[in-house]
GUDOPA-602582 format. One record per residue (C-alpha): residue number from 0; x, y, z. Coordinates in steps of 0.5 Angstrom, whole numbers. Example, Ala and Ser with C-alpha at 12.3 -4.5 7.8 and 13.67 -1.06 7.14 Angstrom:
// GUDOPA-602582
<rec><k>0</k><east>25</east><north>-9</north><up>16</up></rec>
<rec><k>1</k><east>27</east><north>-2</north><up>14</up></rec>
END
This chain:
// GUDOPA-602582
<rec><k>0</k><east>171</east><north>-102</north><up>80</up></rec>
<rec><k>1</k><east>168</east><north>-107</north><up>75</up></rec>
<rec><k>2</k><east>168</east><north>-114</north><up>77</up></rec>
<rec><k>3</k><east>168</east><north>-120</north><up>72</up></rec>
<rec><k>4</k><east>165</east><north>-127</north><up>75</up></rec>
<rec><k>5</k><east>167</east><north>-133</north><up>72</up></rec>
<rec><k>6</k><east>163</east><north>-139</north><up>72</up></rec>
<rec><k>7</k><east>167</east><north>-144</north><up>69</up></rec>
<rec><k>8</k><east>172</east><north>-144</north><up>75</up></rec>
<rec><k>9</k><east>171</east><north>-146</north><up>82</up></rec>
<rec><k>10</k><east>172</east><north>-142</north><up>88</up></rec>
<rec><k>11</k><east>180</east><north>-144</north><up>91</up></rec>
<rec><k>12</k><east>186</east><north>-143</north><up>88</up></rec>
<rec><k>13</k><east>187</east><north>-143</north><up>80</up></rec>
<rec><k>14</k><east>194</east><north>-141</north><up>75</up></rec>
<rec><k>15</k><east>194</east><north>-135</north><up>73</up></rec>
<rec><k>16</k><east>194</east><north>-138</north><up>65</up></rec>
<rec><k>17</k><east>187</east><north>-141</north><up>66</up></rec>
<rec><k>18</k><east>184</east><north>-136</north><up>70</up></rec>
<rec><k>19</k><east>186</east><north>-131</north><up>64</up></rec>
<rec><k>20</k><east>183</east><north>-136</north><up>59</up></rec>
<rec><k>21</k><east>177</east><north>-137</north><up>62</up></rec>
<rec><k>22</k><east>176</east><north>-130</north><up>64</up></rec>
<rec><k>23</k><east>176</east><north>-128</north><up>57</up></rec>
<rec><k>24</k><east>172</east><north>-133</north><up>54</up></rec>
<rec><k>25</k><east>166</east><north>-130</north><up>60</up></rec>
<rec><k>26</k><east>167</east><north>-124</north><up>57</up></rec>
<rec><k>27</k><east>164</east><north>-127</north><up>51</up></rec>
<rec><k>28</k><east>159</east><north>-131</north><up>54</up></rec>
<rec><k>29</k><east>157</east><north>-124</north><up>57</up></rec>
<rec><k>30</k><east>159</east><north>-120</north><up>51</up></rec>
<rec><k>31</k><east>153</east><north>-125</north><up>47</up></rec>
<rec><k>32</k><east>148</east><north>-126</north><up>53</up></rec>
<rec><k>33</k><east>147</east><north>-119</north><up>56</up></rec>
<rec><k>34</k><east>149</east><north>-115</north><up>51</up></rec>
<rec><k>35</k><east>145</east><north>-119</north><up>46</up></rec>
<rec><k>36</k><east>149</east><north>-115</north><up>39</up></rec>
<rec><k>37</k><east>145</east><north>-120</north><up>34</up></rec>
<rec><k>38</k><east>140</east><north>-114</north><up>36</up></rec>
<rec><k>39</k><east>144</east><north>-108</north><up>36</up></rec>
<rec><k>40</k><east>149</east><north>-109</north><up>31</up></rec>
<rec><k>41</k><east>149</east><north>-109</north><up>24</up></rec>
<rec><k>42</k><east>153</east><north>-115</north><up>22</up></rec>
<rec><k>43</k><east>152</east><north>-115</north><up>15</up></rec>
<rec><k>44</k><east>154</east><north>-108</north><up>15</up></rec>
<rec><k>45</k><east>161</east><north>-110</north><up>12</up></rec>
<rec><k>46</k><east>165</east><north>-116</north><up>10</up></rec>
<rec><k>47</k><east>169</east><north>-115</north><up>17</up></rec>
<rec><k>48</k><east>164</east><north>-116</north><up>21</up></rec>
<rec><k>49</k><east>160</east><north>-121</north><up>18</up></rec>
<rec><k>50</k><east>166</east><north>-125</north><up>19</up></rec>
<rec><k>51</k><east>167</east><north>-122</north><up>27</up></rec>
<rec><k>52</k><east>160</east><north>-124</north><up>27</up></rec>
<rec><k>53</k><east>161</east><north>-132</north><up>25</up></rec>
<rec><k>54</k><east>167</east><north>-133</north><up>29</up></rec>
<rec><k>55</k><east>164</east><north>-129</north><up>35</up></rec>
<rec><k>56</k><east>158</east><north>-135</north><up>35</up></rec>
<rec><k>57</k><east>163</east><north>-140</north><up>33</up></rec>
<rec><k>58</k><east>167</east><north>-139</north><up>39</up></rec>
<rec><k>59</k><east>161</east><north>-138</north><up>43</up></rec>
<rec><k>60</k><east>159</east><north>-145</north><up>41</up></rec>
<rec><k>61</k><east>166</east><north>-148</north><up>42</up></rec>
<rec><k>62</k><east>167</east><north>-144</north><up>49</up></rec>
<rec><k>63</k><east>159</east><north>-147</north><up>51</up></rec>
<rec><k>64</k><east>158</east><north>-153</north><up>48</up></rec>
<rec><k>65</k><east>164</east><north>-157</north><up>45</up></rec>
<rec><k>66</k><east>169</east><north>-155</north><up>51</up></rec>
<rec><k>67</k><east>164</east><north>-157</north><up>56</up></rec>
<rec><k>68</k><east>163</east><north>-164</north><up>53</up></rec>
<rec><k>69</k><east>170</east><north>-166</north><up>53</up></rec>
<rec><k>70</k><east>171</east><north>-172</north><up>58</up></rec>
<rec><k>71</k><east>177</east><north>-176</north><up>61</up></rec>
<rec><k>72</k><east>178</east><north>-183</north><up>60</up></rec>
<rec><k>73</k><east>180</east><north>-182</north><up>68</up></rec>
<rec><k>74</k><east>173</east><north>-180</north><up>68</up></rec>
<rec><k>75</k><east>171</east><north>-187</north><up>66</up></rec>
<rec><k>76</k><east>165</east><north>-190</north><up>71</up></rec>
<rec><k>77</k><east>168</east><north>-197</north><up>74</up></rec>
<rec><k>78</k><east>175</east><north>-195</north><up>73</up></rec>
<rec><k>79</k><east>181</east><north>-199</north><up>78</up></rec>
<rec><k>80</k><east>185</east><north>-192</north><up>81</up></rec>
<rec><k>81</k><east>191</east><north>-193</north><up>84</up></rec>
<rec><k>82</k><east>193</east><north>-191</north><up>91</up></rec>
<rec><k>83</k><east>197</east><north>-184</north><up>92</up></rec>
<rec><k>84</k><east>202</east><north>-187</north><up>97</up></rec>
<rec><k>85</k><east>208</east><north>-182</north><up>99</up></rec>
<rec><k>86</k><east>214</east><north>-184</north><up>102</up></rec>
<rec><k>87</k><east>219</east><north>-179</north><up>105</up></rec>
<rec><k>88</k><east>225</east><north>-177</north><up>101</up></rec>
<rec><k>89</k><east>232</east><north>-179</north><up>105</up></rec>
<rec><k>90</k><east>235</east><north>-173</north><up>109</up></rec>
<rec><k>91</k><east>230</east><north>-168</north><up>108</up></rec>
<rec><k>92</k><east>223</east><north>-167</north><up>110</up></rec>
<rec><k>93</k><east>220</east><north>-168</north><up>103</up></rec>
<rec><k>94</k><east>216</east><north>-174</north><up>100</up></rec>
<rec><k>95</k><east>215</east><north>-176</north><up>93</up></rec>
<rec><k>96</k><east>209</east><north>-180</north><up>90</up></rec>
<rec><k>97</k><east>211</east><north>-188</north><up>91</up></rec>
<rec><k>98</k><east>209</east><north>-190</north><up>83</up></rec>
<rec><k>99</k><east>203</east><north>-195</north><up>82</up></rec>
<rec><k>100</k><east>204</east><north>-203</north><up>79</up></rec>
<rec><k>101</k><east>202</east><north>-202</north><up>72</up></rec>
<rec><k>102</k><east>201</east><north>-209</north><up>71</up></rec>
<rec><k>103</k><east>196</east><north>-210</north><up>77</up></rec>
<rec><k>104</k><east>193</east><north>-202</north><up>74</up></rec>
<rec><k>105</k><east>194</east><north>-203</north><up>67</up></rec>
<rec><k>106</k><east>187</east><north>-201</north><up>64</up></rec>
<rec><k>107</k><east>189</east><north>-194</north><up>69</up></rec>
<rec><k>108</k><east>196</east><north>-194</north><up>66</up></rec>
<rec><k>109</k><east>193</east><north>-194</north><up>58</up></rec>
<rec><k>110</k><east>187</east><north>-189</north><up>61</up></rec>
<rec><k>111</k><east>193</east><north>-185</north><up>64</up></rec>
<rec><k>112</k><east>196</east><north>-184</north><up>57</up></rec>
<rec><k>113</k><east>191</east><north>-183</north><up>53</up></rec>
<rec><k>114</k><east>188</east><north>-178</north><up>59</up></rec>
<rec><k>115</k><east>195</east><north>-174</north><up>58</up></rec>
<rec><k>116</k><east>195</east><north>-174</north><up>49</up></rec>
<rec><k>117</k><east>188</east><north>-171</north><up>50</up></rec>
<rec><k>118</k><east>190</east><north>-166</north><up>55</up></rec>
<rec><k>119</k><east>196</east><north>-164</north><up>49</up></rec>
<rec><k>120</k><east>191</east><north>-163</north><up>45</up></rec>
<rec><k>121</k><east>186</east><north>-159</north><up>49</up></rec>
<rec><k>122</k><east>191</east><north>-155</north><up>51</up></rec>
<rec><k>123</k><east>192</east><north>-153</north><up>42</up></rec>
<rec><k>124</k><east>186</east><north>-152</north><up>42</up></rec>
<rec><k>125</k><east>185</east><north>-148</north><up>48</up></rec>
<rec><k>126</k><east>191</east><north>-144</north><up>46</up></rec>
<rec><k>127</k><east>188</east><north>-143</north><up>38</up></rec>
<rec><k>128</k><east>181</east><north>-140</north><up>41</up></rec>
<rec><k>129</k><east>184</east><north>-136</north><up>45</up></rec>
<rec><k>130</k><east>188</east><north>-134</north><up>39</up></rec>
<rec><k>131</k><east>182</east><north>-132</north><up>36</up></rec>
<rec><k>132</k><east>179</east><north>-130</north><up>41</up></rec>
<rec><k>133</k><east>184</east><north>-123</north><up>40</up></rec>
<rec><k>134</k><east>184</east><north>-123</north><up>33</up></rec>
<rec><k>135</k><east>176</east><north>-120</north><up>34</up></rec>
<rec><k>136</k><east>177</east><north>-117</north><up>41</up></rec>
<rec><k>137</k><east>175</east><north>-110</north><up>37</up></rec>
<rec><k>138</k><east>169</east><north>-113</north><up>34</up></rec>
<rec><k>139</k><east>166</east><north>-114</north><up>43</up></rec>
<rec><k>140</k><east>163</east><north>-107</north><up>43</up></rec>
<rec><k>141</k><east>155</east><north>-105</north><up>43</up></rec>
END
């Protein structure tokens, strides 16, 4: 049985569709950090590879460092965050999230929106690399 460790994700409970964009991307982390095909490979052997080779790296570089160096205006140091305060929901054992005072939260509001414009774009971005990610799947192989 082969076993593939991903360490980009913490133990627990994590959606299908994230755990299969991390795992893709560890198997290019491994493919590039064990393997090492800089050094067994030919890259310039023909046009082909030499563009699989840019974009292995170019991706490797987004995955390990561009990536990991989003940050989330939540993640601001010093920034007021409202309660979660629940109420029960009439007739049924359920509860729904009581909604925040934007205007006593107002700098949490605009960093809410802002938050939710960039995760948007993470999103593409993720979904573009993933995509990349398949157009040079033949090329992961030493």
């Amino acid at each position: 049985m082969k076993i593939l460790k991903i360490h980009t994700l913490e133990k627990g409970w994590c959606d299908k569709d994230r755990v299969m964009l991390h795992a893709v991307f560890q198997l290019l982390v491994d493919f590039v950090e064990q393997e090492k095909p800089d050094q067994i490979v030919d890259w310039n052997s023909d046009p082909a590879h030499k563009q699989a080779w840019k974009e292995i790296r170019s991706l490797y570089r987004w995955w390990t460092k561009t990536r990991l160096a989003r940050k989330s205006p939540l993640d601001e140091k010093g920034l007021k965050k409202p309660p979660m305060r629940w109420k029960k929901v009439d007739g049924t054992e359920n509860r729904q999230l009581v909604d925040y005072d934007k205007n006593k939260y107002a700098e949490y509001h605009v960093a809410l929106k802002k938050h939710w414009r960039l995760e948007k774009k993470w999103g593409a971005e993720d979904q573009r690399n993933l995509h990349r990610m398949i157009e040079i799947r033949q090329f992961l192989w030493t």
